[in-house]
MISETOR-525044 format. One record per residue (C-alpha): residue in three letters; x, y, z. Coordinates in steps of 0.02 Angstrom, whole numbers, plus 50000, padded with zeros to 5 digits. Layout:
BEGIN
alaXYZ;...
//
This chain:
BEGIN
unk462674916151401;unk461054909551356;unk460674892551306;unk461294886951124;unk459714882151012;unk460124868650894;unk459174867050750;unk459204849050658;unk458504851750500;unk457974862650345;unk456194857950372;unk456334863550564;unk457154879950518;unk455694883150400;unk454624881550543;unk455764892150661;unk455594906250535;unk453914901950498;unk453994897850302;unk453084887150206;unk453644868050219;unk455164868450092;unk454874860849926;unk456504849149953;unk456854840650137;unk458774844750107;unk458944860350000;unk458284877050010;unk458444893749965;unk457624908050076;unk457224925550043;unk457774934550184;unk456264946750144;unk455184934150200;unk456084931050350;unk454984937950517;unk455734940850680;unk454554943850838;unk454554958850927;unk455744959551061;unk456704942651002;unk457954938751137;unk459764935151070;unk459994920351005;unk461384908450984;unk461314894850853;unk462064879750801;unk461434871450633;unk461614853150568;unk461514859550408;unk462914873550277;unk462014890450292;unk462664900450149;unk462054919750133;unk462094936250076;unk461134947950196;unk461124965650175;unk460274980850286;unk460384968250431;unk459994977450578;unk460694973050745;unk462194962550765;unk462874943550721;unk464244935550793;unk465394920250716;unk466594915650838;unk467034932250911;unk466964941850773;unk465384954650739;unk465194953650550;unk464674972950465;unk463214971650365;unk463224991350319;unk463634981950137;unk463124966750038;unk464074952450138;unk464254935050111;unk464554922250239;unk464794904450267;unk464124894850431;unk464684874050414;unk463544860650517;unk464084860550709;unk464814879650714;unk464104891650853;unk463404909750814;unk462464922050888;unk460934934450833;unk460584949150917;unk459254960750818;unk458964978850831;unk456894982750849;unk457245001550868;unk457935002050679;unk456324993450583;unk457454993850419;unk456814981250290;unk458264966050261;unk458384957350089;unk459484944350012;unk459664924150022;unk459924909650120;unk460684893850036;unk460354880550150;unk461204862750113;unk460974847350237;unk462714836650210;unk461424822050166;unk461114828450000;unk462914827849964;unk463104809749998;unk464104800549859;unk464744815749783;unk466614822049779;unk465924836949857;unk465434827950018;unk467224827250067;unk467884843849970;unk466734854950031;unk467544855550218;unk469294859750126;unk468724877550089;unk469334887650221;unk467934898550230;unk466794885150298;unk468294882850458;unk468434899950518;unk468104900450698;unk468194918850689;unk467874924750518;unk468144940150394;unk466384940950293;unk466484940850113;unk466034958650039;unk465634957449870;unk465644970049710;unk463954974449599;unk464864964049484;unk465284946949598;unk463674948649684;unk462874946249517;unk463744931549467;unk463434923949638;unk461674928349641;unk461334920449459;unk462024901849525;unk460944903949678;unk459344906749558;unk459794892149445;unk459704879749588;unk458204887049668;unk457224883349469;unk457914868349468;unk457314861249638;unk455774869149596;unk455474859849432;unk455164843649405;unk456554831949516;unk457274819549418;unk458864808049417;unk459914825549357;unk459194835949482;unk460494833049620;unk461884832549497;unk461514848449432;unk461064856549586;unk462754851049675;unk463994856649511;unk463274873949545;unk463554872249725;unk465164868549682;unk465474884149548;unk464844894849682;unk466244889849825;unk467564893549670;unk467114908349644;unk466884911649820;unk468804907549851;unk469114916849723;unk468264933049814;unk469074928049946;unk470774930049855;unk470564945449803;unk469804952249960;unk471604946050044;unk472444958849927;unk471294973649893;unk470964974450101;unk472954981750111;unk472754991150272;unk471854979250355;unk473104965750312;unk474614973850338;unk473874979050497;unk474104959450547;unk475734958950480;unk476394973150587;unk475454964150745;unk476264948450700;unk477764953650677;unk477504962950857;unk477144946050931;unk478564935050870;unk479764951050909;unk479124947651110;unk478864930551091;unk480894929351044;unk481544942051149;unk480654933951312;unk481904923751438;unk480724910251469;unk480784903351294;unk481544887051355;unk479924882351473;unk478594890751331;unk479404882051181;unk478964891851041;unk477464899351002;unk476184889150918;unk475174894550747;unk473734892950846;unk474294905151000;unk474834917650857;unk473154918650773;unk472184919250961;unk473234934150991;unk472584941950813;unk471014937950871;unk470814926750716;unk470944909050665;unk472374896350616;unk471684895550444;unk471234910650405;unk472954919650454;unk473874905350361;unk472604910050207;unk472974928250227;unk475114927950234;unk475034912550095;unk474274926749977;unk475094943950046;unk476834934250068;unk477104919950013;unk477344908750172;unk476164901650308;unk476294906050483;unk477254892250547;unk478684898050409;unk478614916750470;unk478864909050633;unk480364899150614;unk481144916650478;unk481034923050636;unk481804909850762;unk483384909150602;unk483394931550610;unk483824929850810;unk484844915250778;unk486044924850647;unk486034939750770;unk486674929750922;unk487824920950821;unk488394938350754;unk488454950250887;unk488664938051038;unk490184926351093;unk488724914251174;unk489134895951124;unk487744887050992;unk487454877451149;unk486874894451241;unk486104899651094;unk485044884351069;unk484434887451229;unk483934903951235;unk483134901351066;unk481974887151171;unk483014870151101;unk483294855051225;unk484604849451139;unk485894859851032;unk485924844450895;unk484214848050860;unk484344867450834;unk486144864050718;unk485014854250629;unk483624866450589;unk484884881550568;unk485854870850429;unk484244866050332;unk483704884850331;unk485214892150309;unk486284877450214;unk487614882650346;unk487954878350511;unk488034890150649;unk489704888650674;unk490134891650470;unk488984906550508;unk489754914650642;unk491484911050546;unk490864918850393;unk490654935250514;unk492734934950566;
//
């Protein structure tokens, strides 16, 4: 693993890259054209104190978010916040020219602005491991056109508007970015569905395991390692395809092999709470009630 290089500001990234000073200390937008890598460049991995939002296409070589590898065979759009970790590893033996933009944003020019809080509640900017954004002729446009309204208007004259301006279009391009985002969840059907059949392969072994009384059940956060994704982004990703977050698939689950002990067994609820990973068979009466608005015993009942 080699070391992590952290880079502190917008003004030291210029010089990184080697680009001309930028013409604002805490906003900038880079052409990726003008972008030069040496010969030979060792991976790299990064952390920024600064958002790095781009769209990078022809990248050749390979970038890593958490432990994802992102595809750049397309336009794609992607979201780095202050403090996360990725890596650049670049290809010398394909010479392939890269285009596209950098939107670079240092939190202090969001000070005393709504946005300074709101921006960390998109979940894009949280994915440890992330799905890039790939965007249509059409969105890429629309993106495209709010990224060359705030490079003009850094560029002109600064005034007392200037950050006002610049951060409502900062702010119309995470929208429509969600919004992307939102449809990418339900046009990307095998994909998707190919986490819904893992998940529901995980809970299936998770439930049917003996040891669910020392394990407990299994946390959101266990669930998305084992998709190789993270919390957020699987919780994102069943809210649109389903309806329900993870932890609510979870305990659909821990009520399905409830109803089929209490149906197909003559285990007492006490047993049952048990194998079902409940201390204390109050507590599991309890949740079966409030999910089912009966309690186990009414539900076995209703069965003779």
């Amino acid at each position: 693993m080699n070391k992590i290089h952290r880079i502190k500001s917008i003004t030291e990234f210029h010089e990184f890259r080697q680009l001309p000073k930028p013409q604002h200390p805490l906003i900038s937008v880079v052409n990726v054209e003008d972008i030069r890598h040496p010969e030979n460049e060792d991976p790299l991995s990064l952390t920024l104190d600064y958002y790095n939002i781009s769209l990078k296409r022809n990248f050749s070589g390979k970038f890593r978010y958490g432990q994802q590898d992102y595809d750049f065979d397309e336009g794609v759009m992607f979201f780095i916040a202050p403090g996360q970790v990725f890596r650049i590893e670049h290809d010398n033996s394909r010479p392939i020219r890269q285009s596209g933009w950098m939107l670079l944003i240092h939190p202090d020019f969001l000070w005393n602005s709504p946005l300074a809080k709101s921006i960390r509640q998109h979940d894009f900017f949280d994915y440890s491991v992330n799905e890039a954004l790939f965007l249509s002729d059409k969105e890429e446009t629309i993106i495209t056109g709010i990224i060359r309204t705030i490079h003009q208007e850094y560029q002109s004259n600064i005034d007392k508007f200037t950050q006002g301006i610049i951060i409502s279009q900062i702010e119309t391009l995470l929208n429509y970015a969600e919004r992307f985002y939102h449809r990418q969840f339900i046009t990307r059907k095998i994909a998707n569905h190919q986490i819904l059949g893992r998940l529901e392969d995980i809970l299936e072994e998770c439930f049917g395991a003996e040891d669910l009384i020392t394990k407990g059940l299994p946390s959101v956060q266990e669930i998305a390692a084992r998709l190789n994704v993270s919390p957020n982004y699987l919780s994102g990703l069943l809210k649109v395809l389903t309806g329900q977050s993870t932890q609510q698939h979870i305990h659909e689950k821990l009520i399905e092999k409830a109803k089929e002990k209490l149906s197909t067994t003559t285990a007492s609820v006490s047993e049952i709470a048990y194998d079902l990973g409940f201390e204390h068979p109050q507590s599991f009466s309890k949740f079966f009630k409030t999910k089912t608005k009966l309690s186990p015993l009414e539900f076995r009942q209703s069965f003779n």
